[in-house]
Z-matrix of the N, CA and C atoms (Angstrom, degrees):
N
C 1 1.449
C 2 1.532 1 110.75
N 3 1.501 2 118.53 1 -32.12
C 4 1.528 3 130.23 2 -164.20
C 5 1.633 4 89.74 3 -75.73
N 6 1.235 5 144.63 4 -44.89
C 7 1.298 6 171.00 5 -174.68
C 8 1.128 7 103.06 6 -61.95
N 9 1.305 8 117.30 7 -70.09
C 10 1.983 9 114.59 8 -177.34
C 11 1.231 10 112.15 9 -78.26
N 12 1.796 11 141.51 10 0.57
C 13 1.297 12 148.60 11 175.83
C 14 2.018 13 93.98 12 -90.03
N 15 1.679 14 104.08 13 -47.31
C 16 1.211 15 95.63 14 -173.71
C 17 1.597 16 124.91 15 -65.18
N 18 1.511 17 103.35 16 -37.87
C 19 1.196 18 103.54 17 171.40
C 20 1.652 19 120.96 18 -67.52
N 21 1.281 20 114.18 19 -15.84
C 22 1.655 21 118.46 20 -164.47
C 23 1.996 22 88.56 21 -77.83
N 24 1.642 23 98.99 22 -44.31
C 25 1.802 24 95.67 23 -169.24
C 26 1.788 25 100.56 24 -59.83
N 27 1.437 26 107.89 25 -31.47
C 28 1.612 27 98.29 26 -169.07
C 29 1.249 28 95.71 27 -68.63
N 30 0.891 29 135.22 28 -64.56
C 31 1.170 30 148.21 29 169.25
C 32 1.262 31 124.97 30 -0.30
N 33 1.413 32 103.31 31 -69.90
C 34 1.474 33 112.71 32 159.64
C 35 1.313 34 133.45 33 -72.30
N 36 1.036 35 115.69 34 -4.78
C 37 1.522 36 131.33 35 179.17
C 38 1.540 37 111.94 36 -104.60
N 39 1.528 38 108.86 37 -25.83
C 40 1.801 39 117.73 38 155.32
C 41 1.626 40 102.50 39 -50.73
N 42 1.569 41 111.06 40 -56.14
C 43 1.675 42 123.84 41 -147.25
C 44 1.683 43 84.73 42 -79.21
N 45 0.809 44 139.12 43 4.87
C 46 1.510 45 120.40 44 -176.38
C 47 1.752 46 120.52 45 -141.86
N 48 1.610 47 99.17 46 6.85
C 49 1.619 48 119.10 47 178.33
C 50 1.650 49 84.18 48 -106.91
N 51 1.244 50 107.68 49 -46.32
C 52 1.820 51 101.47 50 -172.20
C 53 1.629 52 114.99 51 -82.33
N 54 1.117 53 116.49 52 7.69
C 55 1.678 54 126.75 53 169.42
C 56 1.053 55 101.99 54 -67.53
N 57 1.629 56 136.05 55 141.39
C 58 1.506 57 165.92 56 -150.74
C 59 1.843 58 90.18 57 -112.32
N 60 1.543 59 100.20 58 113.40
C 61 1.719 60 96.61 59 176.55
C 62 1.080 61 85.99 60 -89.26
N 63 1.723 62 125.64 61 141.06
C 64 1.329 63 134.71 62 130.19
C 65 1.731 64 112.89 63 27.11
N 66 1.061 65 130.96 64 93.68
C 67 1.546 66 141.49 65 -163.45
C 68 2.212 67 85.74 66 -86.42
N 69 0.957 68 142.66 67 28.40
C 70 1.470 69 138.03 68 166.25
C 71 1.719 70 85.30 69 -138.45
N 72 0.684 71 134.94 70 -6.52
C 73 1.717 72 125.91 71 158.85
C 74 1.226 73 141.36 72 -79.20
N 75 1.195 74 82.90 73 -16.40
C 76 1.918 75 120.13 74 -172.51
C 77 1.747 76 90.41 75 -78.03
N 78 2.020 77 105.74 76 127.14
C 79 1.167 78 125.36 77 143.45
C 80 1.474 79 102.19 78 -6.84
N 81 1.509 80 121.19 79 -104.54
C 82 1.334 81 126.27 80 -165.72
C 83 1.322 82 130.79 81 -39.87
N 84 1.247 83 111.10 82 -22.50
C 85 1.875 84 114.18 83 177.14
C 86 1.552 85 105.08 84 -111.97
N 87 1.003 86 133.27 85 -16.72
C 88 1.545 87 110.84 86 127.35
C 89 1.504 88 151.29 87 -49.21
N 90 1.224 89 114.59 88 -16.47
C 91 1.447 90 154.14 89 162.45
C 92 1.244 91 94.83 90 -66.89
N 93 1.521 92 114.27 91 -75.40
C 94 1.532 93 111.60 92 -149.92
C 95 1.665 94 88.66 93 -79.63
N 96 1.164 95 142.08 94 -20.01
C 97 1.709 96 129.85 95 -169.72
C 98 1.953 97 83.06 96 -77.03
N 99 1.180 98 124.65 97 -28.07
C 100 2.164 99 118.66 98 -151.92
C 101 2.267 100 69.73 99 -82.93
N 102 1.136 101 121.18 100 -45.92
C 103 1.528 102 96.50 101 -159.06
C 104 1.489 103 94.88 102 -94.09
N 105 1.388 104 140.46 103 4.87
C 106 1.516 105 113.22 104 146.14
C 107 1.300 106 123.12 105 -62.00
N 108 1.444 107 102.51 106 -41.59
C 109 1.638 108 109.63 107 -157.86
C 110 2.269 109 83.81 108 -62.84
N 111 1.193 110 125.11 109 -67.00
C 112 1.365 111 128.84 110 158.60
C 113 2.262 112 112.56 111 -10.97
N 114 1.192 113 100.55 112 -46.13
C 115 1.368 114 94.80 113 175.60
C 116 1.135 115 124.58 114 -74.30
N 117 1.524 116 101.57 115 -28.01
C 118 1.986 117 117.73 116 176.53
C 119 1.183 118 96.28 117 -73.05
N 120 0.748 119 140.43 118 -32.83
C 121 1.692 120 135.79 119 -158.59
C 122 1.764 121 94.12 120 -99.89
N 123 0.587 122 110.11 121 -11.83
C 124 1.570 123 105.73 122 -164.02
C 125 2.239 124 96.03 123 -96.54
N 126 1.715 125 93.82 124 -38.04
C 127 1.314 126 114.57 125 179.87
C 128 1.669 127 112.86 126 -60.43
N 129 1.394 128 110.57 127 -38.85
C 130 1.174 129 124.15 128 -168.30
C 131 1.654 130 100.58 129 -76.30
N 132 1.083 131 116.76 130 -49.98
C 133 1.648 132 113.46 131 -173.59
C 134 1.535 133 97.70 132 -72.54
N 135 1.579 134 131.13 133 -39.64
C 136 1.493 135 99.83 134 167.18
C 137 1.468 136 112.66 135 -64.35
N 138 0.883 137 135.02 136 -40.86
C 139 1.926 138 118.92 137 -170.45
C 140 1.873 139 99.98 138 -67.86
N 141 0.751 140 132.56 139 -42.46
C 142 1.741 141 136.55 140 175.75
C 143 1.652 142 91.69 141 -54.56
N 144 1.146 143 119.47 142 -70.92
C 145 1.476 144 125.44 143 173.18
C 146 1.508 145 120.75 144 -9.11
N 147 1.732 146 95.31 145 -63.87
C 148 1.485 147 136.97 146 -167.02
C 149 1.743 148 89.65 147 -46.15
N 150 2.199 149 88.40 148 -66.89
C 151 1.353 150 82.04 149 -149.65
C 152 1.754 151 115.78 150 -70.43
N 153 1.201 152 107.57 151 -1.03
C 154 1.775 153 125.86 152 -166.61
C 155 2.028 154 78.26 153 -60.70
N 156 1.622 155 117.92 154 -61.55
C 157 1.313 156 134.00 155 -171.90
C 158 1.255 157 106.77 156 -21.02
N 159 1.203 158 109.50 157 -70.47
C 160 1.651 159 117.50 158 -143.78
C 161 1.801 160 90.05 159 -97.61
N 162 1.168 161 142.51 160 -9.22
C 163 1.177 162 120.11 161 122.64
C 164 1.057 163 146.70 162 0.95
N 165 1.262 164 94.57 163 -84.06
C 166 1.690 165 129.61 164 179.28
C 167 1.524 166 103.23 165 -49.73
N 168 1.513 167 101.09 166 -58.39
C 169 1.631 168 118.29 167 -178.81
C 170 1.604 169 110.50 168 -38.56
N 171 1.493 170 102.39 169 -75.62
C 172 1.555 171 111.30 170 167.80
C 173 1.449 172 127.25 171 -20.49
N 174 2.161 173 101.27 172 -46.63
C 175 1.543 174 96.50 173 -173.42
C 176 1.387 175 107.26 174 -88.49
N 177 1.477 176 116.87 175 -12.61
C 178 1.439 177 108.21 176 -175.23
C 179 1.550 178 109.43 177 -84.91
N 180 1.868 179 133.31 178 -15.28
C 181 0.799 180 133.39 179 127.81
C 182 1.627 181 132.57 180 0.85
N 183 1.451 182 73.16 181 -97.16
C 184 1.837 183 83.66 182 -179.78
C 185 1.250 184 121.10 183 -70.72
N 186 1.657 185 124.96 184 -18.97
C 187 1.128 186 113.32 185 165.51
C 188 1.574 187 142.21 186 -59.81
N 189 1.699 188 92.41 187 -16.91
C 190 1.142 189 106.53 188 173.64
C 191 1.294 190 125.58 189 -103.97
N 192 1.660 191 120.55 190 12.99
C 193 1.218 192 124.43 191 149.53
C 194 1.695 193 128.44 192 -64.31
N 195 1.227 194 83.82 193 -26.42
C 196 1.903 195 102.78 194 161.32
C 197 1.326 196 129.60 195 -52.67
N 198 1.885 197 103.33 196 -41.79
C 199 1.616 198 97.67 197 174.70
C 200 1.782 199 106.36 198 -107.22
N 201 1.371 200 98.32 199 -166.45
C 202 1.675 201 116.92 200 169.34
C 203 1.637 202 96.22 201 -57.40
N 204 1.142 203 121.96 202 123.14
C 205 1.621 204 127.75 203 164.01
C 206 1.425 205 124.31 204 -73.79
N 207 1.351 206 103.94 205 67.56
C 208 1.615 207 96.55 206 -176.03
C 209 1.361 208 120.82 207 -106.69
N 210 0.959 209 128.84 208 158.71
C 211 1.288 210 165.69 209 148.36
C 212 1.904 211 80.02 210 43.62
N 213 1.860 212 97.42 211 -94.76
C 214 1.262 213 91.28 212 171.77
C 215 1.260 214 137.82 213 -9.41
N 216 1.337 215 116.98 214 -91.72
C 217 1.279 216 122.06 215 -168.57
C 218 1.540 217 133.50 216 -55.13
N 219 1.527 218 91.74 217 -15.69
C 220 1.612 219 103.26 218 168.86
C 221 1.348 220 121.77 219 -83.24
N 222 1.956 221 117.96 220 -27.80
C 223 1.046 222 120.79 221 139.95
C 224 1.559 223 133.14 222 -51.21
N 225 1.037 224 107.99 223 -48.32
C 226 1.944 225 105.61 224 158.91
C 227 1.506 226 124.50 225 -32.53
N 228 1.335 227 92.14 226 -42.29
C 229 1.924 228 93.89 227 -168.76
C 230 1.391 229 86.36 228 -93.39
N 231 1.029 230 135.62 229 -34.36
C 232 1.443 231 112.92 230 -155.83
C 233 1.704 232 96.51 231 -67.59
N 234 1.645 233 115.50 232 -55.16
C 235 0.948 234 116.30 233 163.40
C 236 1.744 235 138.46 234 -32.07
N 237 1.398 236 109.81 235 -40.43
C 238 1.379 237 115.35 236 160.00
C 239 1.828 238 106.74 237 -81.72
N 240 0.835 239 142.73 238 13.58
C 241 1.576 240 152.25 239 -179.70
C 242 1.132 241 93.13 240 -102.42
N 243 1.341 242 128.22 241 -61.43
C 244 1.864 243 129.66 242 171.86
C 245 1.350 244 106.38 243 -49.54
N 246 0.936 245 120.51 244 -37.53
C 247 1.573 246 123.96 245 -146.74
C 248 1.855 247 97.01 246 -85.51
N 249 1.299 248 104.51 247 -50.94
C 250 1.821 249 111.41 248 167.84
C 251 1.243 250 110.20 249 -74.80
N 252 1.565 251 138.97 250 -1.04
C 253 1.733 252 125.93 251 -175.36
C 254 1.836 253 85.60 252 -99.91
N 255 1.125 254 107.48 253 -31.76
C 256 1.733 255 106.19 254 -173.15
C 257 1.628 256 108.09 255 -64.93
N 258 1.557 257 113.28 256 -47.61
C 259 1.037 258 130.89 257 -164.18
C 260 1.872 259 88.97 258 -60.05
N 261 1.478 260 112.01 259 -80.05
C 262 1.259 261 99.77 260 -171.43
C 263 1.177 262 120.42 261 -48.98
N 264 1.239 263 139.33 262 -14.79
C 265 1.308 264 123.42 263 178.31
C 266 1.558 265 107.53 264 -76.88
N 267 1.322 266 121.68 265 -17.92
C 268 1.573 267 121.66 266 -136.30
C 269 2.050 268 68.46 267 -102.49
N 270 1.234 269 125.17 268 -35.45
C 271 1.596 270 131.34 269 174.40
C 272 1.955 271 103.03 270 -69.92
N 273 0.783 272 121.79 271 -38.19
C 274 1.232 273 119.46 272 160.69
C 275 1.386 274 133.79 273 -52.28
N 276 1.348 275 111.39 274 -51.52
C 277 1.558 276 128.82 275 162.05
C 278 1.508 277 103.67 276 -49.93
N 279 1.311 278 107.22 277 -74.15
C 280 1.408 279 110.77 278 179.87
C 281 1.623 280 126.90 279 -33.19
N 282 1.650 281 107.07 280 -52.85
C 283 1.260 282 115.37 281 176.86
C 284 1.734 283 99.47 282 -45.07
N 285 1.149 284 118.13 283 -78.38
C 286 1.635 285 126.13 284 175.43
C 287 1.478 286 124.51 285 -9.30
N 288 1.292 287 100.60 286 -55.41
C 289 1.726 288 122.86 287 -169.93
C 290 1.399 289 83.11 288 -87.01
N 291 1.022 290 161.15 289 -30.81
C 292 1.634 291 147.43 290 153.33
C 293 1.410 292 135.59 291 -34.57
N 294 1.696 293 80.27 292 -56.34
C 295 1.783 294 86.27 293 160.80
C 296 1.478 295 121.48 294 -94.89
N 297 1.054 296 132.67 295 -4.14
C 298 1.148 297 127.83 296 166.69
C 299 1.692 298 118.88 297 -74.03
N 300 1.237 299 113.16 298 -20.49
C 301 1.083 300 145.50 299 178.82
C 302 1.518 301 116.20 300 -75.28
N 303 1.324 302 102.70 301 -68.44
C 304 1.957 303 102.10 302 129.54
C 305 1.104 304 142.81 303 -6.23
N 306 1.619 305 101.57 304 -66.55
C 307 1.418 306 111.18 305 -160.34
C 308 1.978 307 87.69 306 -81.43
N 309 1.066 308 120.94 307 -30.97
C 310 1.324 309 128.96 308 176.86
C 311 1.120 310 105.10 309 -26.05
N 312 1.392 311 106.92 310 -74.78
C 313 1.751 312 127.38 311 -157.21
C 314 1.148 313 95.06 312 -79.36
N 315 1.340 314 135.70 313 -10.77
C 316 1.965 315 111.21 314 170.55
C 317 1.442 316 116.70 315 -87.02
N 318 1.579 317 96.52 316 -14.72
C 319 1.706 318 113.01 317 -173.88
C 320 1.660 319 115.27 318 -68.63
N 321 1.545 320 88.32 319 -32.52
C 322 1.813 321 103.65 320 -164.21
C 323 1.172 322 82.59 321 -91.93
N 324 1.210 323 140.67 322 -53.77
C 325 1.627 324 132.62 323 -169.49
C 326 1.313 325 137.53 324 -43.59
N 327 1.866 326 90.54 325 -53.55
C 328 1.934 327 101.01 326 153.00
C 329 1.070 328 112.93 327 -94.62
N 330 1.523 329 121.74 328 49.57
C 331 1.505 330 119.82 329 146.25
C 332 1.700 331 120.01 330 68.05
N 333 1.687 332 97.91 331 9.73
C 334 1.458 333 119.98 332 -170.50
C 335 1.667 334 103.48 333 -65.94
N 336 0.976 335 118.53 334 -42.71
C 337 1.239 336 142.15 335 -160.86
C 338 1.758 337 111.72 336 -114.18
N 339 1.334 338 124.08 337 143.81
C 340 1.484 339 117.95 338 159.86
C 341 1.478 340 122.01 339 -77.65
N 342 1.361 341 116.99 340 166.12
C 343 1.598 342 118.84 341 161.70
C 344 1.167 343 108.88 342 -55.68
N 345 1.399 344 121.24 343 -59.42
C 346 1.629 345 100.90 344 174.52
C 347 1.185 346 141.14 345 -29.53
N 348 1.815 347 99.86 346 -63.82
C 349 1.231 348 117.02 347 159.24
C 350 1.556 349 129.28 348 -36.09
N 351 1.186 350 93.65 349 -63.19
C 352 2.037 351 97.51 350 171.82
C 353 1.470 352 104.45 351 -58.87
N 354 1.467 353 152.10 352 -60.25
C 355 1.111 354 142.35 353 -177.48
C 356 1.305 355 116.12 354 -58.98
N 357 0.998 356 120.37 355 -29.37
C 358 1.839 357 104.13 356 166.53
C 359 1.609 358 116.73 357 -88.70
N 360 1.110 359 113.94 358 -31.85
C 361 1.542 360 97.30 359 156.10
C 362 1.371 361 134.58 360 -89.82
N 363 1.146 362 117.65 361 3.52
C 364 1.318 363 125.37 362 158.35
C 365 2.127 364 107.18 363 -84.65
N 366 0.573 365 92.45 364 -25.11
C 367 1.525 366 96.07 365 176.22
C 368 1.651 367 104.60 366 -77.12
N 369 1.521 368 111.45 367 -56.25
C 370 1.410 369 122.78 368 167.16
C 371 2.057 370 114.66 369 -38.21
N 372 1.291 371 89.48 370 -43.84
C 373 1.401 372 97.79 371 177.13
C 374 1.322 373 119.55 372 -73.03
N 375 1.568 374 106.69 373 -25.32
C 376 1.866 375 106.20 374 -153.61
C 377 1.990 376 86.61 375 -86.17
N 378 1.588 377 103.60 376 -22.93
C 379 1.219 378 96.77 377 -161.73
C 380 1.815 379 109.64 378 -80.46
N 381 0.912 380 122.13 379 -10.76
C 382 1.299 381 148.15 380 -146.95
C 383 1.993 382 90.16 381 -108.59
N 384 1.216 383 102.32 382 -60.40
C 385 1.538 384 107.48 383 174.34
C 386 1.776 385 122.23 384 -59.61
N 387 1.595 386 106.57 385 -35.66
C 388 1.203 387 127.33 386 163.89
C 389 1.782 388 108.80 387 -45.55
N 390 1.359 389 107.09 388 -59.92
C 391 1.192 390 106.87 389 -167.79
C 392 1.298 391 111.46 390 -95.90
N 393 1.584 392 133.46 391 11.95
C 394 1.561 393 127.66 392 136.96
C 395 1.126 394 95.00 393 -57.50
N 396 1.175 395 127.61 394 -78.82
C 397 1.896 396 137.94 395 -161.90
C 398 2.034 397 112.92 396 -39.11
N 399 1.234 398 101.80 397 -4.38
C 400 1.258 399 110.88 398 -179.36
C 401 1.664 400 100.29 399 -107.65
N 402 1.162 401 122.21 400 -71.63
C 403 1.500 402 124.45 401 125.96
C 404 1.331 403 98.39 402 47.41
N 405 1.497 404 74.83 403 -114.01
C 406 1.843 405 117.28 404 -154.42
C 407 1.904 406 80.28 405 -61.50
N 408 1.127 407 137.03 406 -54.28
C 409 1.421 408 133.19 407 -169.47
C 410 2.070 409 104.29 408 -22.63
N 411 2.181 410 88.35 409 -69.03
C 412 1.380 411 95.65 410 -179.74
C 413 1.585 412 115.86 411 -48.46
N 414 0.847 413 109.32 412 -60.79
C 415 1.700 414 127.05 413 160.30
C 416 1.512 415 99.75 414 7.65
N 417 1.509 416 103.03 415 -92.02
C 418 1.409 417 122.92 416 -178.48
C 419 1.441 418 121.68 417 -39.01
N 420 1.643 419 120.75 418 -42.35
C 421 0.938 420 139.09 419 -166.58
C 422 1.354 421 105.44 420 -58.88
N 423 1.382 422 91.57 421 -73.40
C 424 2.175 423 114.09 422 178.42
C 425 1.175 424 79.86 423 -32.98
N 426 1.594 425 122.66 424 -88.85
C 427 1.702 426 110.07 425 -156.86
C 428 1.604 427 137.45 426 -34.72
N 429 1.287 428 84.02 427 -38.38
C 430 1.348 429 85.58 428 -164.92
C 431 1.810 430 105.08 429 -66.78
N 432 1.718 431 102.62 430 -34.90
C 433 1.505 432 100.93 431 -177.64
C 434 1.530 433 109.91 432 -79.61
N 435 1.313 434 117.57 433 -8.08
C 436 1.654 435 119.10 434 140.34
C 437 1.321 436 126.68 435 -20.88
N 438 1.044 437 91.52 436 -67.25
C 439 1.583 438 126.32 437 -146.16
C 440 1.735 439 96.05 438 -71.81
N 441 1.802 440 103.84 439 -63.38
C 442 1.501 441 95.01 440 171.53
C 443 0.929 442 107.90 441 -58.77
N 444 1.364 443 136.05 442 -64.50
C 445 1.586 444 121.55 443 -135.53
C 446 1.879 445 76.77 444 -67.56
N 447 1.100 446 154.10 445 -98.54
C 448 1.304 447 119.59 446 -136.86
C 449 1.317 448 123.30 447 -55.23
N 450 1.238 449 133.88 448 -21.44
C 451 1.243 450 141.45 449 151.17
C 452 1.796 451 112.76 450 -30.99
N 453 1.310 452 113.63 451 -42.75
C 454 1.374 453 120.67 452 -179.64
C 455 1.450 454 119.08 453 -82.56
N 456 1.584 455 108.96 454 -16.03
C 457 1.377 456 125.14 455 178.52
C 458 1.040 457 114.73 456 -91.30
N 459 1.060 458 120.54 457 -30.66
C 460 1.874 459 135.10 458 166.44
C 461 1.392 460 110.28 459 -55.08
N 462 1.669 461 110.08 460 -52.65
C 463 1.510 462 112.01 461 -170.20
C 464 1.905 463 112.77 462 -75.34
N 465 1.577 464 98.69 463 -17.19
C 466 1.467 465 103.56 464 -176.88
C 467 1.655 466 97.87 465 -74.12
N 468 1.331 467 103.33 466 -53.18
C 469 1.661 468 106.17 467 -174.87
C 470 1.440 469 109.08 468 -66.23
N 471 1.106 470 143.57 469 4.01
C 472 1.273 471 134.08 470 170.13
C 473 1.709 472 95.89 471 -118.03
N 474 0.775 473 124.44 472 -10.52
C 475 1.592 474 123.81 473 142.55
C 476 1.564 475 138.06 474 -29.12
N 477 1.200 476 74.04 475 -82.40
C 478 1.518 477 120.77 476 168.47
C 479 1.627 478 123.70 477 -47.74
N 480 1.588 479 98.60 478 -44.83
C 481 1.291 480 115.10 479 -176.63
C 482 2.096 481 112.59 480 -92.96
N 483 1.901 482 99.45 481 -11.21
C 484 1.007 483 74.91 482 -177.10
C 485 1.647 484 99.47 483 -113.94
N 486 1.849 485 113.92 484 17.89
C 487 1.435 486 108.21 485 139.67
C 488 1.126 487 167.25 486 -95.53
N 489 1.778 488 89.52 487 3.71
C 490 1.802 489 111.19 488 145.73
C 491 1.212 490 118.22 489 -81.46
N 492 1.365 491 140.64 490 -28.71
C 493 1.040 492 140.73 491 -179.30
C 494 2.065 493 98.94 492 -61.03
N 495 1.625 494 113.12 493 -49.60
C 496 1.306 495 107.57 494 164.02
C 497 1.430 496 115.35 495 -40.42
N 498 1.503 497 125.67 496 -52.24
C 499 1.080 498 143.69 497 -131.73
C 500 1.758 499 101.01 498 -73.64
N 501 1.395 500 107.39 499 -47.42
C 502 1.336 501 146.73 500 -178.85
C 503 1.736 502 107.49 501 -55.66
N 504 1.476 503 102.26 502 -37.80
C 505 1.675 504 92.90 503 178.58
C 506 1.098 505 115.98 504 -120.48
């Protein structure tokens, strides 16, 4: 009897050390939910970004209906035209790896998936998100030196234009 009580306590103390805690309780998928919520936020300033872009695009547009359309400046936009078709795509990707990222954390949550499993593709993901964010970094950069150098071409051509206009009287 001392024997079948002992084994019943191990027993039960096997059945309840080897019970699965809650896989969204777990250290690690709390982690990975603190650097999604981090990817949304990170997502949001590229699309705000985006739209700051094509702004810009618009005014450098029309600003250059103002001067002689040459050569240059049509290369400028086209160049900033590349520069926003890349961008949205590079926001496109991103959107994707968001929800997949998503779909991650519902997988590990109902226990669909292992910790293992979720930590290497969540790592797979974080690394993948890392290097949009590097990305979109260059992204910004090009533009922005877009942006001056036609900005600097504008001020030469209205320069320019308002020292023949001297020239003239």
């Amino acid at each position: 009897m001392k024997t079948r009580s002992l084994l019943t306590v191990i027993a039960a103390i096997f059945f309840f050390v080897s019970c699965k805690q809650n896989p969204a309780e777990t250290p690690e998928h709390k982690t990975m939910v603190e650097k999604h919520a981090e990817m949304e936020e990170s997502h949001s300033k590229m699309e705000a970004e985006h739209g700051a872009m094509k702004d810009d695009h618009q005014q450098m547009v029309d600003s250059h209906k103002a001067v002689e359309n040459d050569s240059l400046h049509v290369l400028t936009e086209q160049n900033h035209k590349n520069i926003l078709t890349k961008h949205g795509e590079l926001i496109t990707a991103h959107k994707t790896l968001l929800e997949k990222h998503a779909e991650l954390e519902t997988k590990h949550a109902s226990g669909e998936i292992t910790l293992e499993q979720m930590t290497s593709e969540h790592e797979s993901m974080k690394s993948e998100h890392d290097n949009m964010e590097k990305e979109h970094q260059q992204i910004s950069t090009e533009h922005k030196r877009i942006t001056e150098e036609d900005q600097k071409m504008m001020k030469e051509d209205k320069e320019k234009a308002s020292e023949e206009e001297s020239d003239q009287k």
